[in-house]
C-alpha positions as CSV (number, residue, x, y, z in Angstrom):
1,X,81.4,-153.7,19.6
2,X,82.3,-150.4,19.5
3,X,80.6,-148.9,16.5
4,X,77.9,-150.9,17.0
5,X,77.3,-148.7,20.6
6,X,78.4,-145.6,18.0
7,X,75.3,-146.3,15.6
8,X,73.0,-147.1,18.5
9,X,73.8,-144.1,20.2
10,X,73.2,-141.9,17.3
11,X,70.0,-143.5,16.9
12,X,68.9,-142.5,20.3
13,X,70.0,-138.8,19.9
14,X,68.1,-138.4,17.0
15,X,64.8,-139.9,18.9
16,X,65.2,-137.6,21.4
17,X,65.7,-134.6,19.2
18,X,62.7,-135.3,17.4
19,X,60.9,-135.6,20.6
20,X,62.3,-131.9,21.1
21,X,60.5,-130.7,17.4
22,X,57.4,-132.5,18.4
23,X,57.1,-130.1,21.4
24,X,58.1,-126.9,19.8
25,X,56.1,-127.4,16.6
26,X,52.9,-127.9,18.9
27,X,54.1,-124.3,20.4
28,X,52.6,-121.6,19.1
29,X,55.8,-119.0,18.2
30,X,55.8,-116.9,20.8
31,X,55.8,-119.6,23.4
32,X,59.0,-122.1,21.6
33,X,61.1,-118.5,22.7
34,X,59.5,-118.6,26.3
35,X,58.2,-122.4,27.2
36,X,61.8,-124.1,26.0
37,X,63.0,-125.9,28.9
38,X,66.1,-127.8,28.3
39,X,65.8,-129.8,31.3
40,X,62.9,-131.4,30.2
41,X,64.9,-132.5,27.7
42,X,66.0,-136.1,28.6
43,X,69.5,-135.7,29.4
44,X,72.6,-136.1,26.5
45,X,75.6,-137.7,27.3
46,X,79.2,-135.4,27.4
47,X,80.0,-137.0,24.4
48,X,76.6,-136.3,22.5
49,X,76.6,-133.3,20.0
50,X,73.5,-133.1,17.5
51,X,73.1,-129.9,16.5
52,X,69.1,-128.6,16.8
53,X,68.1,-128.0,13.2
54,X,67.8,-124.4,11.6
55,X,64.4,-123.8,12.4
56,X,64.8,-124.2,16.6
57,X,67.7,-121.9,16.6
58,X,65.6,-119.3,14.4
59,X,62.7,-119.2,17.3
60,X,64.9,-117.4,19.5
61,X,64.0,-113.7,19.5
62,X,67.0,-111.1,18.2
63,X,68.5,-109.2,21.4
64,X,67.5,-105.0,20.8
65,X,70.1,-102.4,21.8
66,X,69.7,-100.2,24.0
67,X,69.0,-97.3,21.0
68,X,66.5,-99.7,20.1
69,X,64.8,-100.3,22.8
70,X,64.7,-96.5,23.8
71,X,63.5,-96.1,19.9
72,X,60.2,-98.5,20.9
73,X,59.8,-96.7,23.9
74,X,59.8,-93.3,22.4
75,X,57.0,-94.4,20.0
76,X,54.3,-95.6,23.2
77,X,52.2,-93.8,24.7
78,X,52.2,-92.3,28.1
79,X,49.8,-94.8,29.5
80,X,51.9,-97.5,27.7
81,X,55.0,-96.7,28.5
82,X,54.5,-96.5,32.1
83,X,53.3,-100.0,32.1
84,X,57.0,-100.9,30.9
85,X,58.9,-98.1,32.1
86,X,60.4,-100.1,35.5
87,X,61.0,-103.5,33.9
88,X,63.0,-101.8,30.8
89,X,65.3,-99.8,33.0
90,X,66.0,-102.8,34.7
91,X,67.0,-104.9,32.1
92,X,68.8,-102.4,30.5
93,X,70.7,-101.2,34.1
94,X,69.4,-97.5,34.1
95,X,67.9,-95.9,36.7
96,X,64.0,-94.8,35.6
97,X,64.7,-91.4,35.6
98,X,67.7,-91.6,33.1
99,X,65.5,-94.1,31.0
100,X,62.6,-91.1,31.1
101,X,65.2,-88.6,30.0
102,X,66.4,-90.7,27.4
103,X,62.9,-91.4,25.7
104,X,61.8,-88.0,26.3
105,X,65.3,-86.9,23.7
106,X,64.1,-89.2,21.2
107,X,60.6,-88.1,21.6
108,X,61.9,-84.4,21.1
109,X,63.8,-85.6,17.9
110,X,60.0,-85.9,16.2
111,X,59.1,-89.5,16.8
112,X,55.8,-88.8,18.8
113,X,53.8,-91.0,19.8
114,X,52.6,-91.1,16.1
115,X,55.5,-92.6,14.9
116,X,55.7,-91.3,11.6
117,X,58.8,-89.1,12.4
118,X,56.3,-85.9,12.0
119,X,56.9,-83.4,14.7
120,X,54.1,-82.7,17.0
121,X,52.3,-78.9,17.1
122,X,52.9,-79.4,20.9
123,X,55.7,-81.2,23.5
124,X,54.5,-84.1,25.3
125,X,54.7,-84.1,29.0
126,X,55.6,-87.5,31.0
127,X,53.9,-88.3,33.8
128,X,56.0,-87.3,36.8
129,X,58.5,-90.3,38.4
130,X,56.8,-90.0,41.9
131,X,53.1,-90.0,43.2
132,X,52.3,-86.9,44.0
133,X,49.5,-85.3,46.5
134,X,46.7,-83.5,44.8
135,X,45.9,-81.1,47.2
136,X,49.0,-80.0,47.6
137,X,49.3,-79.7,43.5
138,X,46.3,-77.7,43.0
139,X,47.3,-75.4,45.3
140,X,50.7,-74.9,43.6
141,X,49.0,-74.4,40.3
142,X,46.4,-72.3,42.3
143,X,49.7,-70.1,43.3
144,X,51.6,-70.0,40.5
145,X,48.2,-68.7,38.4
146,X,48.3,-66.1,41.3
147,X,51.7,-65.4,40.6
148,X,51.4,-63.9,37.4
149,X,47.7,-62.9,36.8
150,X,45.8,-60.8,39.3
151,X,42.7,-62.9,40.3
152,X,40.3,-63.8,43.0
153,X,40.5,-66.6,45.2
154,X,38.0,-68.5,43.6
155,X,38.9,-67.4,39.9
156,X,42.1,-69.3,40.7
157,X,40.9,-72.0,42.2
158,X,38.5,-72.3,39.2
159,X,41.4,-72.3,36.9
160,X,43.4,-74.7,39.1
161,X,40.9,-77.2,38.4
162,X,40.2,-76.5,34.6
163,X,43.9,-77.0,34.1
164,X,44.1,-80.1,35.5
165,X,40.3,-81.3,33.7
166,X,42.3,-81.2,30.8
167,X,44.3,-83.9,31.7
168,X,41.2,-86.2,32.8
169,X,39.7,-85.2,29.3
170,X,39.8,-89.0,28.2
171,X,37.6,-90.1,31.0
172,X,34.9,-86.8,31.1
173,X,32.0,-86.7,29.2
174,X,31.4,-83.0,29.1
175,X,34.5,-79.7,28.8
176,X,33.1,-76.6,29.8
177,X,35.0,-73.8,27.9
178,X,37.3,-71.7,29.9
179,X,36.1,-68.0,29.1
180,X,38.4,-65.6,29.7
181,X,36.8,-62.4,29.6
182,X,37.8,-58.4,30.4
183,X,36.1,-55.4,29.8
184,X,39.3,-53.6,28.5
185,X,42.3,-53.8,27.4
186,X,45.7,-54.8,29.4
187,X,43.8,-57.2,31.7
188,X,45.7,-59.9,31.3
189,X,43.4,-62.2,29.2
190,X,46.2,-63.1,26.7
191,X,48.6,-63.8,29.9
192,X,46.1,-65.9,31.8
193,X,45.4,-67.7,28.2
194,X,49.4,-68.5,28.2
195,X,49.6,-69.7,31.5
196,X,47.0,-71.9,31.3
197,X,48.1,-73.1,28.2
198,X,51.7,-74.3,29.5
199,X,50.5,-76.4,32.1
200,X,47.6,-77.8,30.0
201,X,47.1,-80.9,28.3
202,X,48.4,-80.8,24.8
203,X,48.2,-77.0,24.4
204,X,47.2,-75.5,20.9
205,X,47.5,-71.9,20.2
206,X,44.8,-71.7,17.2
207,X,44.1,-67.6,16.8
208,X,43.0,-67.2,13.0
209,X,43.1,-71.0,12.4
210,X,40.3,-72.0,9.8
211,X,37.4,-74.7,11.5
212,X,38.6,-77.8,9.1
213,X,42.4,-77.1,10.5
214,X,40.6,-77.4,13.8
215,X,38.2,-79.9,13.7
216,X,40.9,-82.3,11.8
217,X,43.3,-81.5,15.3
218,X,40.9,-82.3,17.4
219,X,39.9,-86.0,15.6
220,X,44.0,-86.5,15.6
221,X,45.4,-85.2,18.8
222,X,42.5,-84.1,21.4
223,X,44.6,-81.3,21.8
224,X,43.4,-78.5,24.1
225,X,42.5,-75.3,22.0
226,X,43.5,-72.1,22.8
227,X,41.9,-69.2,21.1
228,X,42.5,-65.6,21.8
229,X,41.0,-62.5,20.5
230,X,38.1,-64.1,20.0
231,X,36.3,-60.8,20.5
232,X,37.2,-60.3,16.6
233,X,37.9,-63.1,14.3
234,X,35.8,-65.7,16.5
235,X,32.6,-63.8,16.7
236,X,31.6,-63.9,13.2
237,X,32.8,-67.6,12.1
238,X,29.7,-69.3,12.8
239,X,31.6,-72.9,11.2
240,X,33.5,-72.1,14.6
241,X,30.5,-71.5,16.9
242,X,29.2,-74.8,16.0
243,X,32.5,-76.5,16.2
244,X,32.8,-75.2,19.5
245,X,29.4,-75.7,21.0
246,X,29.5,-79.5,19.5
247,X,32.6,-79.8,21.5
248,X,31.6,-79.4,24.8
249,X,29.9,-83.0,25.0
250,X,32.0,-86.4,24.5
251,X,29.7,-87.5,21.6
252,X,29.8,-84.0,20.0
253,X,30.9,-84.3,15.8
254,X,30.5,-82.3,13.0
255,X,29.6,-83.7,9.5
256,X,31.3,-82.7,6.6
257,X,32.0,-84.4,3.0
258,X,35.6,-85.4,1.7
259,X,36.8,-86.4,-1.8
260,X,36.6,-89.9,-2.5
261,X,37.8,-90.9,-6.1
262,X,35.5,-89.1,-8.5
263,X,32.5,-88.4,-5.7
264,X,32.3,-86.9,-1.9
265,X,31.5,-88.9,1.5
266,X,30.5,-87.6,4.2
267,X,32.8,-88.3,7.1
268,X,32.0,-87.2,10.9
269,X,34.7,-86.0,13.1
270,X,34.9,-86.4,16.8
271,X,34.9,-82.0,17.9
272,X,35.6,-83.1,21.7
273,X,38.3,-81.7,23.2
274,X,38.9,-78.8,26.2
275,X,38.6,-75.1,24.7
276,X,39.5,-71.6,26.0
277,X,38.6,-68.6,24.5
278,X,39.9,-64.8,25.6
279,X,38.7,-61.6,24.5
280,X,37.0,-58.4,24.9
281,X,33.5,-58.1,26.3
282,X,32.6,-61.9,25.0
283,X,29.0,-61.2,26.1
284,X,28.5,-58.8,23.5
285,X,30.5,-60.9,21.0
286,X,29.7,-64.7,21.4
287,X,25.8,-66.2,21.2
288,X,24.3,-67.3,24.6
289,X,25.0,-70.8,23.8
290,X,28.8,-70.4,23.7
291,X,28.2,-68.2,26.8
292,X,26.6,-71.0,28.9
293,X,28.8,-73.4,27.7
294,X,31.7,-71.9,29.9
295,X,33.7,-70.9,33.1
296,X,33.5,-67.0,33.3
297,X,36.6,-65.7,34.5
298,X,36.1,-61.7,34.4
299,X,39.4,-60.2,34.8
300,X,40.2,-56.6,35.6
301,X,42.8,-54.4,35.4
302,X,45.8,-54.3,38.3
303,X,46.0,-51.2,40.5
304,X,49.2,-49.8,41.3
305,X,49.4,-51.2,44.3
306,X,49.1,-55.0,42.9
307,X,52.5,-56.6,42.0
308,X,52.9,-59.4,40.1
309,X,55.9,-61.6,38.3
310,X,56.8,-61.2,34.9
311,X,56.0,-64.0,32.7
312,X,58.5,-63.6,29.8
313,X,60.6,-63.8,33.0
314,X,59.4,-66.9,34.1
315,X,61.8,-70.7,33.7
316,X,60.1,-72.8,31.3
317,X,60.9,-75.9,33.5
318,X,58.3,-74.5,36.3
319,X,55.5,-74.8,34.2
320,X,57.3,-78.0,32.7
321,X,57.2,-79.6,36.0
322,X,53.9,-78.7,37.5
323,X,52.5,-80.0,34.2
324,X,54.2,-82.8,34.5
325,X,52.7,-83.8,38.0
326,X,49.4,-83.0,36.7
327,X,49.8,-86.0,34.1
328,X,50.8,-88.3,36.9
329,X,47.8,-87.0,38.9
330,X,45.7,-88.5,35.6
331,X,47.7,-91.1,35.3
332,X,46.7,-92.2,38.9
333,X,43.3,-91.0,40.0
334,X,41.4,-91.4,36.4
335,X,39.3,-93.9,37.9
336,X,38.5,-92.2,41.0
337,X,37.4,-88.8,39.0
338,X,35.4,-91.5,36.6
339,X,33.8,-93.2,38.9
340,X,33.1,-90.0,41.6
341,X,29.6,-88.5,41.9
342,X,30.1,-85.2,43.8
343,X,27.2,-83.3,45.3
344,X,26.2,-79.9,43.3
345,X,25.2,-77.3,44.6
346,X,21.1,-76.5,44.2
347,X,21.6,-73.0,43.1
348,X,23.7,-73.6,40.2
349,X,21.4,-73.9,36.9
350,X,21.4,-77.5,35.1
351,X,24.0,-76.5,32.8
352,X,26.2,-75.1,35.2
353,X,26.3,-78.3,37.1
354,X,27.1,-80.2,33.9
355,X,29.9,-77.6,33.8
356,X,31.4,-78.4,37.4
357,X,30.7,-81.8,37.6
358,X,33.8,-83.1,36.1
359,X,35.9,-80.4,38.6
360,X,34.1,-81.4,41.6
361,X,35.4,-85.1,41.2
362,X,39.1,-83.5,41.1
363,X,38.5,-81.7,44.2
364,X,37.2,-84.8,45.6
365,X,40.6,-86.1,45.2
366,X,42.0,-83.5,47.3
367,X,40.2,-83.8,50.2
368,X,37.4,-81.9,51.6
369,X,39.0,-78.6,51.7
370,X,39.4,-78.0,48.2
371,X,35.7,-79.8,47.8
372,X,34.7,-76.5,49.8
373,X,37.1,-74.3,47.3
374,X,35.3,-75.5,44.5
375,X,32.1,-75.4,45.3
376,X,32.3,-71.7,46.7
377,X,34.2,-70.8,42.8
378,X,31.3,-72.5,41.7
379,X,28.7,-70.5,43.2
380,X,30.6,-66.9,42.7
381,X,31.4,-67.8,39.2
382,X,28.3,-69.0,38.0
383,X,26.8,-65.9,40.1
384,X,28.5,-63.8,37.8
385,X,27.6,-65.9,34.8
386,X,24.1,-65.1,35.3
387,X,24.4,-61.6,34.4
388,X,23.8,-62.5,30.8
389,X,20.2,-63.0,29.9
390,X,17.7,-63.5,27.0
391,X,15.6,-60.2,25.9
392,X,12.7,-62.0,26.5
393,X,13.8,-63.8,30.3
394,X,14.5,-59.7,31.1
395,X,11.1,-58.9,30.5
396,X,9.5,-61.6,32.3
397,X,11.4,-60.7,35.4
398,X,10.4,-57.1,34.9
399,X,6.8,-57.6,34.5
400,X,6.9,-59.4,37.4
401,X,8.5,-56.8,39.1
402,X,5.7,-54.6,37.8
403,X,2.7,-56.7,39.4
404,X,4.5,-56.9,42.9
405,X,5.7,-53.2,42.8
406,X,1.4,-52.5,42.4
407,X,0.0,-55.2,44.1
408,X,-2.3,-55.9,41.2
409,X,-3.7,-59.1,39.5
410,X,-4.3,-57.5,36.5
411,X,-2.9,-54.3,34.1
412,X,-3.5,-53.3,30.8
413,X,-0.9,-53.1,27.8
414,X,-0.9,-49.6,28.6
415,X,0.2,-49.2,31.7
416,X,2.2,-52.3,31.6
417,X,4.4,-50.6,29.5
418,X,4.4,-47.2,30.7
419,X,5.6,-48.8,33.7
420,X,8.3,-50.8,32.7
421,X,9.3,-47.6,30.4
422,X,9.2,-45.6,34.2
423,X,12.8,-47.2,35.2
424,X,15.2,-45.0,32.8
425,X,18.3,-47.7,33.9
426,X,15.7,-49.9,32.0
427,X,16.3,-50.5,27.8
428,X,12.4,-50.4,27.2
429,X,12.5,-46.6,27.3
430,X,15.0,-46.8,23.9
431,X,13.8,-50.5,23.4
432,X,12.4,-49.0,19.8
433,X,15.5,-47.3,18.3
434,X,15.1,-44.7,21.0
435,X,11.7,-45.1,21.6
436,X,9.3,-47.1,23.9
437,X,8.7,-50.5,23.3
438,X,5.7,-51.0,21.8
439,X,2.8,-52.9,22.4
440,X,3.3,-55.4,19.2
441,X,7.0,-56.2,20.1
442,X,5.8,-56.7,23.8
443,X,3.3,-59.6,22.3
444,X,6.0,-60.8,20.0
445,X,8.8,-61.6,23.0
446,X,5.9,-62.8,25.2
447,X,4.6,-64.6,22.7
448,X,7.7,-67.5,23.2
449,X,6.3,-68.2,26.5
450,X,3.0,-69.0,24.9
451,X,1.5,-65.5,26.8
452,X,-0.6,-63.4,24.3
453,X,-2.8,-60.3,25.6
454,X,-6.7,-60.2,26.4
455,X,-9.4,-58.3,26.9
456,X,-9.6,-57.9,30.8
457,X,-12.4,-55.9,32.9
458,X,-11.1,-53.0,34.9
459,X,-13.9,-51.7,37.1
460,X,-17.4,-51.7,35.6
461,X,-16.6,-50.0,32.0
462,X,-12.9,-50.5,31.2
463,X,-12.6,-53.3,28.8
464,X,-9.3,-52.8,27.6
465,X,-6.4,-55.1,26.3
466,X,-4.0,-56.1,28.6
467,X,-2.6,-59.4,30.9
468,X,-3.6,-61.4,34.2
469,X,-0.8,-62.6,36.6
470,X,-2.5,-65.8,36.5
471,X,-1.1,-65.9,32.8
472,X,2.9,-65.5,34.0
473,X,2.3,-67.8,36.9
474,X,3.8,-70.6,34.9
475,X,6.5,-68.6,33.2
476,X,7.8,-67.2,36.2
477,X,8.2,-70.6,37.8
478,X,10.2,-72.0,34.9
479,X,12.0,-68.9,34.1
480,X,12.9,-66.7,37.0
481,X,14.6,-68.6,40.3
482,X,13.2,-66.5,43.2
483,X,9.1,-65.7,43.1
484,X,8.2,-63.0,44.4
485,X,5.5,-62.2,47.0
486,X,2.7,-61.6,44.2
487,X,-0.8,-61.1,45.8
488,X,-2.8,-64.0,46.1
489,X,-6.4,-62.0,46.6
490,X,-9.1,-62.1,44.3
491,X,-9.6,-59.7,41.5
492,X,-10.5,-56.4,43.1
493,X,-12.3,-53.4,41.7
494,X,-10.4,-50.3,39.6
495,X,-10.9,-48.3,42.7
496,X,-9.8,-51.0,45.0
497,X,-6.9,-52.3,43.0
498,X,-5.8,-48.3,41.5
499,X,-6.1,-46.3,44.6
500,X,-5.5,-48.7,47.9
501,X,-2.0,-48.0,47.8
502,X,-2.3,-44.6,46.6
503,X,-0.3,-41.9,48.6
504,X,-0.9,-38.2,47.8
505,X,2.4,-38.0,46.1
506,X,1.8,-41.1,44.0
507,X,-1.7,-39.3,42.4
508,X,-3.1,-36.2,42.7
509,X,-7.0,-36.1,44.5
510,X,-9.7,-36.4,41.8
511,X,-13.1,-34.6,41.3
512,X,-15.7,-36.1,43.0
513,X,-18.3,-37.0,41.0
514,X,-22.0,-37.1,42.4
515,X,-24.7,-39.4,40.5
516,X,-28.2,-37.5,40.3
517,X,-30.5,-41.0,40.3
518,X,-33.0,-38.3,38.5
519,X,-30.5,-37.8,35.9
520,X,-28.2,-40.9,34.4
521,X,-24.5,-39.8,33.6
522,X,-22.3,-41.8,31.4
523,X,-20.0,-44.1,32.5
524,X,-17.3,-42.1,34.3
525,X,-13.6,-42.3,34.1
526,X,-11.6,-44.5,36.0
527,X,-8.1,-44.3,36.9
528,X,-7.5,-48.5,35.6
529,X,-6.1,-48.1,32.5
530,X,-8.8,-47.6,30.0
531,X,-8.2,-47.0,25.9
532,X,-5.2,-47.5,24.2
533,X,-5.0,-43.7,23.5
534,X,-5.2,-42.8,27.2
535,X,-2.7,-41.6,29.3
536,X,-2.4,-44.1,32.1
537,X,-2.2,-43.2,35.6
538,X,0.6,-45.5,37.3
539,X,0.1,-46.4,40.8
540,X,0.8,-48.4,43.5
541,X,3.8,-48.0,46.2
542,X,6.9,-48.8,44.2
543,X,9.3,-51.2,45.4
544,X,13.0,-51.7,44.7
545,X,13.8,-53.5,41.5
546,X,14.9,-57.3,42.4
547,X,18.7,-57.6,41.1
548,X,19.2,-59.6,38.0
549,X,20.7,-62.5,39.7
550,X,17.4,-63.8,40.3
551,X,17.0,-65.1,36.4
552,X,16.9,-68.1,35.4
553,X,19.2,-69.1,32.9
């Protein structure tokens, strides 16, 4: 009776543990380690003891260490591992803060987040434990700029904000260069290129480095590029212009062909990253649409009575923890500076809105006051941008000058150009390798604003060449920001237009000439410009020259 119970028993535990294999094999493997419930199980008996074949007891996931587990960490990226970070302190009893410390050591040993044990040309930064306040961050990156690098306000508010862009560079769509310019030497450009560079995203000293090392960075790591003295080997690598220029959008690549077996492919790599350049006189040095591309910052040179700290003196771990918070500050308002549309100011030019877009949204993280801090760096900086202008947008504002300074409607080449050779702080007295500008490169730079000289009427005889202000009116409006007050009369006669605002001073008295009815004369000669081989006879009640800032660029 007894073994008959015995065999029936065992009969039953082998139903029930193929019931169990039923269920895990419809489990895909990941679930059989997480959807085993052994209380679904119908219940065995004390005395019951079948043994789950091989295969169950395989589905079980091997335990990590703890060297392990920091080892998988270490290999994650930032956004990754913070996903992770609390629950694998907890389950491995550390504190989040020892378990940062730990991965950041095995990070340092050359694991990377590449994982190929290579070590990195930089040190990655973790995002900072605790949230942190963003206005109260830029300002301490604001005052610790100020601490070593005499600035303006606004310059380091600027900076402020183009340090921390670099963090948001996986969400923005557009890097303006930092431009770190100085007139002379022992300005600090190379310090303020340092600084920026140890609280920056992935910093990358690259002075001298070749355009394929570059581009092939920027595809791997979207490393921010620093470049000094690029007053000197910068200027004349046009490879690099073009890398850099490409850069300054998110969809900016350069095309170039690699070896593939016996034959070349052409392969495009992504040039988008956040770039600063420092040098000497960059305006002279780097093309206008480097130039444009940027955030000036102008430095000078410190008086006596301007102190500031010693940067060899400086602990690393300052710059290490304020860059630190500034990839937690990422890390936590990406979004936001994604998704924020700030309002730009009219004045700035199209391209400089494009270039203080993306650090308008940061200061809209930080409140309202540092949206008034950057918009007032935006104006003075872009203000002082402006300084640099094409040969040709220099002459349009200077003719223009010309017609309001006279109050005329129309001038010949002549006298055009005597006049705009009158101003000897102007460059068309020595435009011509020390001489005037002449009337054929005059044509040629107008000639790109689709303006081309005439034969105009001056008086009843004068027939020479020359321009009407109705011809700039379209120019001016595209090209130059504030119009001036150009007379809106008719055209007038020679006498009318030459000698209305004539003062003693500005011509001397001419002969009088009588007409004898009995006798005709020949046409006389009128003070309105004439022949090309004339010498004209400038007039009109000059006015102050507008300043430069009125260019559009």
């Amino acid at each position: 009776m007894n073994e008959y119970k015995s065999g029936d028993q065992f009969a039953a535990q082998e139903e029930r543990a193929a019931a169990v294999l039923a269920k895990l094999n419809a489990l895909t493997v990941t679930q059989k380690a997480e959807a085993v419930q052994l209380d679904s199980i119908p219940p065995l008996s004390s005395g019951d003891a079948v043994p789950l074949p091989e295969s169950t007891a395989q589905a079980d996931a091997p335990v990590q260490s703890a060297d392990e587990v920091i080892k998988s960490l270490a290999k994650l990226t930032k956004l990754d591992y913070e996903k992770v970070r609390q629950e694998k302190a907890k389950s491995l009893g550390f504190r989040p803060t020892i378990l940062d410390n730990l991965v950041k050591t095995e990070r340092a040993k050359g694991s990377g987040i590449e994982g190929d044990g290579k070590q990195l040309p930089f040190s990655e930064v973790e995002p900072h434990p605790d949230p942190i306040d963003p206005a109260q961050l830029l300002s301490e990156v604001s005052d610790t700029i100020r601490q070593f690098i005499v600035l303006d306000t606004e310059q380091a508010h600027a900076a402020a904000l183009w340090v921390a862009h670099t963090h948001f560079i996986d969400g923005a769509d557009v890097a303006p260069l930092a431009i770190i310019n100085a007139p002379e030497k022992s300005c600090g450009k190379t310090q303020l290129l340092t600084v920026l560079g140890r609280m920056a995203y992935r910093p990358l000293p690259a002075s001298n480095a070749s355009a394929s090392a570059l581009f092939r960075a920027v595809e791997k790591w979207k490393p921010t590029i620093l470049i000094d003295e690029a007053d000197t080997f910068f200027r004349d690598n046009f490879e690099l212009h073009g890398m850099v220029n490409a850069g300054y959008l998110r969809d900016g690549f350069v095309l170039r062909s690699e070896a593939v077996g016996d034959s070349f492919e052409p392969r495009m790599f992504s040039v988008f990253s956040a770039k600063a350049l420092a040098g000497i006189a960059l305006e002279k040095h780097l093309p206008d649409a480097t130039m444009s591309r940027g955030i000036v910052f102008n430095l000078r040179r410190k008086l006596s009575h301007e102190s500031v700290n010693r940067l060899r003196h400086a602990e690393r771990s300052l710059f290490t923890g304020i860059a630190e918070k500034l990839a937690r500050f990422a890390l936590d308002y990406s979004q936001q500076v994604r998704q924020a549309r700030p309002a730009l100011p009219d004045e700035l030019s199209d391209r400089d809105q494009d270039n203080w877009d993306g650090l308008l949204a940061i200061a809209s993280c930080a409140g309202d006051e540092w949206v008034a801090r950057a918009t007032a760096a935006a104006l003075k900086l872009s203000g002082a941008g402006e300084k640099t202008v094409s040969t040709g947008n220099e002459l349009l504002a200077d003719i223009q000058h010309v017609f309001e300074s006279k109050r005329v409607d129309r001038i010949s080449t002549v006298d055009l150009i005597a006049a705009l050779c009158a101003d000897e702080e102007n460059a068309w007295a020595a435009y011509n390798r020390g001489k005037q500008i002449t009337p054929r490169q005059v044509a040629r730079q107008l000639a790109a604003y689709g303006i081309a000289s005439k034969t105009i009427r001056l008086g009843a005889y004068e027939t020479p060449k020359g321009f009407e202000l109705s011809q700039f009116t379209d120019a001016f409006t595209r090209y130059l920001t504030i119009p001036l007050n150009l007379p809106q009369h008719p055209p007038q006669t020679p006498e009318a237009n030459k000698h209305a605002a004539l003062t003693v001073a500005d011509n001397p008295p001419q002969k009088t000439i009588r007409h004898n009815p009995a006798t005709p004369e020949g046409p006389p000669l009128l003070g309105c410009g004439g022949v090309a081989d004339k010498t004209p006879i400038l007039g009109g009640a000059e006015t102050s020259r507008p300043n430069a800032s009125h260019l559009r660029i």
